[in-house]
C-alpha positions in Angstrom: 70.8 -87.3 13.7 71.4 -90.4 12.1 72.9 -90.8 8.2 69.0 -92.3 7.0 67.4 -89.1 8.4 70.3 -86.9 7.1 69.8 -88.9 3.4 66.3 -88.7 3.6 66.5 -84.7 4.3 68.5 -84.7 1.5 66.8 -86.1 -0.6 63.8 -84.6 -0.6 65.1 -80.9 -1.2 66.6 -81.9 -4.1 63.4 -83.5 -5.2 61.7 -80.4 -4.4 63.8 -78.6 -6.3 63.0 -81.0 -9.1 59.8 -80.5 -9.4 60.0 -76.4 -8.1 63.6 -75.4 -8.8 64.5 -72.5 -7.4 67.3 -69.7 -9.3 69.8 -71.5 -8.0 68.9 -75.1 -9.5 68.1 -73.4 -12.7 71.3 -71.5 -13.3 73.5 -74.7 -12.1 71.4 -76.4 -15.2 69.4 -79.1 -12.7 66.5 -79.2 -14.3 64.9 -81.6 -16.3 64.9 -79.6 -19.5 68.6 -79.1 -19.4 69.1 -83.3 -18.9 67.4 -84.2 -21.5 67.5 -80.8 -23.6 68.8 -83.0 -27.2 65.3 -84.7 -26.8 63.2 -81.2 -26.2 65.3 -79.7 -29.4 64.3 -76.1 -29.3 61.5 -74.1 -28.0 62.0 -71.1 -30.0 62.0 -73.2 -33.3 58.9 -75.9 -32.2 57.8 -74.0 -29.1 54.1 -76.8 -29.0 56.5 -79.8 -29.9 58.8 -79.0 -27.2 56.1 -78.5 -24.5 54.3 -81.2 -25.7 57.9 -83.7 -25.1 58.6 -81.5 -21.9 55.3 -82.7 -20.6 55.6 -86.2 -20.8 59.5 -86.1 -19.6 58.0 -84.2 -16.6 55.3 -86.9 -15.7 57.7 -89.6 -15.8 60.3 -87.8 -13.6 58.1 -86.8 -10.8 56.5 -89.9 -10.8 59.9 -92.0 -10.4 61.5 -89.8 -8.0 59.6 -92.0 -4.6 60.9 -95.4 -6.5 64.5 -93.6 -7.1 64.5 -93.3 -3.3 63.9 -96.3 -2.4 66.1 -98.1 -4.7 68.9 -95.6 -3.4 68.1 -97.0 0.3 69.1 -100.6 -1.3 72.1 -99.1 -3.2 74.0 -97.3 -0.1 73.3 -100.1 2.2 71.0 -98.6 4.3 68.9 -101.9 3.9 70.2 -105.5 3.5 67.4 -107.0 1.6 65.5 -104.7 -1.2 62.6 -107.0 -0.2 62.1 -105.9 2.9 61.5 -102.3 1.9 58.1 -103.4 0.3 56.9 -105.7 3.1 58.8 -104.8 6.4 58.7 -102.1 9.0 55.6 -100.1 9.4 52.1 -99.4 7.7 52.9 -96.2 6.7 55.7 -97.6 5.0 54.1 -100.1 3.0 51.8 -97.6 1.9 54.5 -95.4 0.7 56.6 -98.5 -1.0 53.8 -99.9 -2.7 52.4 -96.4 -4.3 56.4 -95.8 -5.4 55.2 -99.3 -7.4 52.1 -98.2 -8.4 52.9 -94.4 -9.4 55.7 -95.2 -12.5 52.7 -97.8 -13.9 50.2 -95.6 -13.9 52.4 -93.0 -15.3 53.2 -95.4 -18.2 48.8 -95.8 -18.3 48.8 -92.1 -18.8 51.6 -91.4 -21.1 50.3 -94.6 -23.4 46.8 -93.1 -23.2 48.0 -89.6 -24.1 50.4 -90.1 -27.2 47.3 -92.5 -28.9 46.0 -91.7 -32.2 48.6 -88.9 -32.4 48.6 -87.7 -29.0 44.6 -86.9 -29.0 43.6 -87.4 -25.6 47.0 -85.2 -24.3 45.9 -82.0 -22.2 48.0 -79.6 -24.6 46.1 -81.2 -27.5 42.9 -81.0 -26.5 43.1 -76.9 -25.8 45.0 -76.8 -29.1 41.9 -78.9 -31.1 39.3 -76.2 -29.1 40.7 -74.0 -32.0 40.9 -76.0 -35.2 38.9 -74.5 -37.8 37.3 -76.2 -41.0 38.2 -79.7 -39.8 41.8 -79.0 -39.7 43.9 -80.7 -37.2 45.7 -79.9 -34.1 48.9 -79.0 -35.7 48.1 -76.9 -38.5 47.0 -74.7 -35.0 50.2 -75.4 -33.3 51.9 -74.7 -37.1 50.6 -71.1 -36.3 51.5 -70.7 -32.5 55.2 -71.6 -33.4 55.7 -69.3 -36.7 53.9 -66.7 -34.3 56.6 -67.3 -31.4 59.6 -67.2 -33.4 58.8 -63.4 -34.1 60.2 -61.0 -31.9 56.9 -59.2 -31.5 56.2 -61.1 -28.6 55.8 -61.0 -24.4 57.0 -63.6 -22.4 56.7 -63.4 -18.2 57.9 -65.7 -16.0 55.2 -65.4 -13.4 57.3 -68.5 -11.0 59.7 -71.8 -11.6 56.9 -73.8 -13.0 54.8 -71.6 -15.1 54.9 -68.6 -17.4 52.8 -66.2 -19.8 53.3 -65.8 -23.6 51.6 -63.5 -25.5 52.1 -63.4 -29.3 50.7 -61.6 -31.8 47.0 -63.7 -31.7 47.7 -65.7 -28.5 47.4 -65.7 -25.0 49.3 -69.2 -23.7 49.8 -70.4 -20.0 52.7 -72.3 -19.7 52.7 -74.7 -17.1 54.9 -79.0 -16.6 52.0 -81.0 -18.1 49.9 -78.6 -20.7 49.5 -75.1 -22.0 46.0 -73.0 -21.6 45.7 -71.3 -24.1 43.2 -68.5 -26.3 43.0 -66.3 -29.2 43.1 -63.2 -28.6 40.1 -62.5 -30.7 37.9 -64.2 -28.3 39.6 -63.7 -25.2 38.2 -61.7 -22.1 40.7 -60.5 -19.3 39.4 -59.0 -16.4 42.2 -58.3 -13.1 40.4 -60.1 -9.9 42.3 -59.5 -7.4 45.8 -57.9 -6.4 48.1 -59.6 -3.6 50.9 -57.0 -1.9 53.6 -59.2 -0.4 56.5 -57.3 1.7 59.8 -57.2 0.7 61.4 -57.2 4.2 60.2 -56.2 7.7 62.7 -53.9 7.7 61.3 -50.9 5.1 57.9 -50.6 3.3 58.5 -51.9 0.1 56.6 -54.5 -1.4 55.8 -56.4 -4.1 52.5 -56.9 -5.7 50.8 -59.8 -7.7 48.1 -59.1 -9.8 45.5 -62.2 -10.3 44.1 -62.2 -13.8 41.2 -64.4 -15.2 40.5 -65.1 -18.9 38.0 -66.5 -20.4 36.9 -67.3 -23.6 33.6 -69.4 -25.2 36.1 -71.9 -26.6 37.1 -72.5 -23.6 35.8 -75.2 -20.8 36.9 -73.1 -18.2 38.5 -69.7 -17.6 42.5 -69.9 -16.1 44.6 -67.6 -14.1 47.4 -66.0 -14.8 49.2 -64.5 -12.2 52.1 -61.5 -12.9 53.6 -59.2 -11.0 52.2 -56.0 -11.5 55.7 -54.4 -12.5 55.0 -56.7 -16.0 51.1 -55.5 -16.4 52.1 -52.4 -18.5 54.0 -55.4 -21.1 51.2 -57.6 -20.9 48.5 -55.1 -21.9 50.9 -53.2 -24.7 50.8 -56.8 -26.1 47.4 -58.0 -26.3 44.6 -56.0 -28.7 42.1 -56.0 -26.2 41.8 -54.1 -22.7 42.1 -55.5 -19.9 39.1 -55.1 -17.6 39.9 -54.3 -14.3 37.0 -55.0 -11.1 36.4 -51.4 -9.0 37.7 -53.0 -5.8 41.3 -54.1 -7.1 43.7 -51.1 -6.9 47.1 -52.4 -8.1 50.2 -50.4 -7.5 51.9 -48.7 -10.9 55.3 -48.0 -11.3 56.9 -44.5 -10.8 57.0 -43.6 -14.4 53.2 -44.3 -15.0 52.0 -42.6 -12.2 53.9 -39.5 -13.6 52.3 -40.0 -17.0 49.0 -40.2 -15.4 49.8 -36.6 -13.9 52.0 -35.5 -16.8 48.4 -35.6 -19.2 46.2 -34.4 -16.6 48.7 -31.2 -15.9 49.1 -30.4 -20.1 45.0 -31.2 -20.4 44.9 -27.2 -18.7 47.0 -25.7 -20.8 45.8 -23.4 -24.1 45.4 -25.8 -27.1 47.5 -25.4 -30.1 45.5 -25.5 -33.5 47.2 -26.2 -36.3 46.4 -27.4 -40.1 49.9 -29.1 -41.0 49.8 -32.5 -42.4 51.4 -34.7 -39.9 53.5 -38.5 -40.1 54.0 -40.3 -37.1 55.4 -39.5 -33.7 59.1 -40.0 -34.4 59.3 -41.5 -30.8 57.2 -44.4 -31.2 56.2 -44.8 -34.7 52.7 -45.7 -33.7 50.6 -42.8 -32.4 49.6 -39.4 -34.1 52.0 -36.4 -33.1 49.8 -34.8 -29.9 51.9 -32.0 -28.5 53.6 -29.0 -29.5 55.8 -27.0 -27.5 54.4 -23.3 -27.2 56.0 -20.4 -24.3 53.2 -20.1 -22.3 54.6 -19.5 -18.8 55.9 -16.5 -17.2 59.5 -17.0 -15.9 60.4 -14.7 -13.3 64.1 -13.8 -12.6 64.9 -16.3 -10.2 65.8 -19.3 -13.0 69.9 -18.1 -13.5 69.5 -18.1 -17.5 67.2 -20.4 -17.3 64.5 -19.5 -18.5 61.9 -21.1 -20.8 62.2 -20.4 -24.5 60.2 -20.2 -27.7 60.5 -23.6 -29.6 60.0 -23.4 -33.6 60.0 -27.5 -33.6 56.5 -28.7 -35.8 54.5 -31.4 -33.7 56.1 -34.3 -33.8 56.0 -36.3 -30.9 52.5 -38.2 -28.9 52.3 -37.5 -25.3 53.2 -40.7 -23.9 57.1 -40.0 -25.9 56.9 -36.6 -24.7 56.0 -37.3 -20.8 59.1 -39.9 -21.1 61.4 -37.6 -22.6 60.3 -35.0 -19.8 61.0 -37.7 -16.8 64.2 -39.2 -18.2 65.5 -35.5 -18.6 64.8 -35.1 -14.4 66.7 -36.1 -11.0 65.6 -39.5 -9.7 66.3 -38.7 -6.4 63.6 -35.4 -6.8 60.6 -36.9 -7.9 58.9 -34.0 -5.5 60.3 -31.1 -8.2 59.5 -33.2 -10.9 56.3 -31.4 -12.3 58.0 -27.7 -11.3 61.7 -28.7 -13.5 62.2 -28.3 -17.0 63.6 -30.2 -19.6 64.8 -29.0 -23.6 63.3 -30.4 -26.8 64.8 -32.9 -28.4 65.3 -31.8 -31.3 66.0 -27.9 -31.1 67.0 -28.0 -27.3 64.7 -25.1 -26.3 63.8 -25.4 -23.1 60.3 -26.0 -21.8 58.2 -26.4 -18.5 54.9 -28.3 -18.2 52.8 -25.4 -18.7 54.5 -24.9 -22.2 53.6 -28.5 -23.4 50.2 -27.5 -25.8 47.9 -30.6 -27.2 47.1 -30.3 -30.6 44.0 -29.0 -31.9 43.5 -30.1 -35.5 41.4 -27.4 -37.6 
């Protein structure tokens, strides 16, 4: 294999890698926001500002990187005359030469075009002005996305190299090299349309599922996708104020400790209700639900449970199901998920331990 083939090879992974850097790119720091990272500033400070610099850095790169290559065939002397890489050798080449020429100049048309009258005719700007109300500008809206992102009370996933999802507390953003689509969350409309399993090796079953999720909103020209993996769906919709709609035919796979949930409330919904009149705070779990449960002996122990044997628990109701159906599964074996529903666990608070047939919902008088 000759050294212009081996170059050339060369060359182009690392441009791919450019443009789609892999883990191992990104941890080494080659990528284009590290380079030029004093010119970003910081994205958790002016997260708009920085996407909005990040944008145009990124069309100039990707639009030089055919001229760098050509230039570097001059510089390393695999060509005597620079001239003749424009108007020797084969069509094909020419072709290729002259739209290394003509890609940087209309990049420069573009970039000129987009930072105009204070960058109106950018992509990022134009979603951004969708949502200005009262005749305000663009930035008073990013103003808000950025005070909004520098909270903690927000979700960001990282759905591939190029793109990811952040949801604050009013807005859904998709993050991807030239612009950001973006909603309110007032507005917004997210339905799951279609699920993608992708196996992990051919060697055991496991795979790995993306989840293909559409939303639209009437401020919007047209709805985008944002695609997650469906191990990050439970922190997308604990973020966002609306439900996400999801079509009859996609079945998505949940995680272990959901689909326990799922069976923890259906197994407690059978069990005697506990009526009480007490005046109740919040559960002390998660602060935001109503207490649901109270622990109650209802079950039958026979003598085969060594001292182990459910007892009476004199705990008030202080805890919503979801805290208590976690407390229950962090409390078990993960290696016996089979003997999870027939184990028991201890409050905890008083320790007293309980079974799932001794987990009463509340019954408010």
């Amino acid at each position: 294999m000759s050294p212009l083939v081996i170059f050339t090879l060369f060359y182009l992974l690392i441009s791919c890698g450019i443009i789609y850097p892999p883990t191992e790119f990104i941890s080494a720091g080659f990528t284009v926001q590290n380079w030029f990272g004093s010119i970003l500033g910081s994205e958790s400070q002016q997260f708009i500002r920085y996407h909005l610099k990040k944008s145009i850095l990124n069309l100039i790169v990707y639009s030089c990187l055919p001229l760098i290559y050509i230039l570097l065939l001059f510089i390393l002397g695999y060509v005597d005359e620079l001239s003749s890489l424009f108007i020797g050798k084969t069509l094909y080449w020419r072709i290729f030469a002259g739209s290394s020429l003509a890609l940087p100049v209309l990049a420069l048309y573009e970039l000129k075009r987009w930072t105009d009258d204070n960058y109106r005719q950018h992509p990022l700007v134009k979603n951004l002005t969708r949502f200005s109300n009262n005749n305000n500008s663009w930035e008073a809206v990013a103003s808000e996305i950025e005070n909004e992102f520098r909270r903690i009370e927000k979700v960001c996933i990282s759905t591939n190299p190029l793109s990811k999802v952040v949801v604050t507390e009013n807005w859904i953003m998709k993050v991807t090299p030239l612009t950001i689509f973006l909603t309110h969350q007032s507005d917004a409309a997210l339905i799951v349309k279609s699920a993608t399993n992708y196996a992990l090796s051919h060697i055991n079953s496991k795979e790995t599922q993306y989840l293909n999720i559409e939303v639209k909103s009437d401020r919007i020209d047209a709805p985008f996708i944002i695609r997650i993996n469906a191990a990050d769906f439970k922190d997308l919709e604990d973020r966002l104020a609306r439900s996400i709609n999801i079509l009859p035919n996609v079945k998505f796979h949940k995680s272990i400790l959901e689909q326990f949930l799922d069976v923890f409330k259906d197994t407690i919904a059978k069990n005697p209700k506990y009526s009480t009149t007490m005046d109740l705070d919040q559960c002390i779990g998660c602060l935001q639900a109503r207490p649901a449960v109270k622990l109650q002996k209802q079950c039958e122990d026979s003598d085969n449970h060594h001292g182990n044997n459910c007892t009476s628990c004199f705990c008030k109701p202080m805890w919503c199901v979801e805290c208590m159906g976690k407390w229950f599964v962090s409390r078990q074996d993960a290696e016996q998920r089979n003997q999870w529903l027939s184990s028991k666990c201890t409050c905890p608070l008083c320790r007293a331990t309980f079974c799932l047939l001794d987990v009463c919902l509340l019954e408010e008088d």
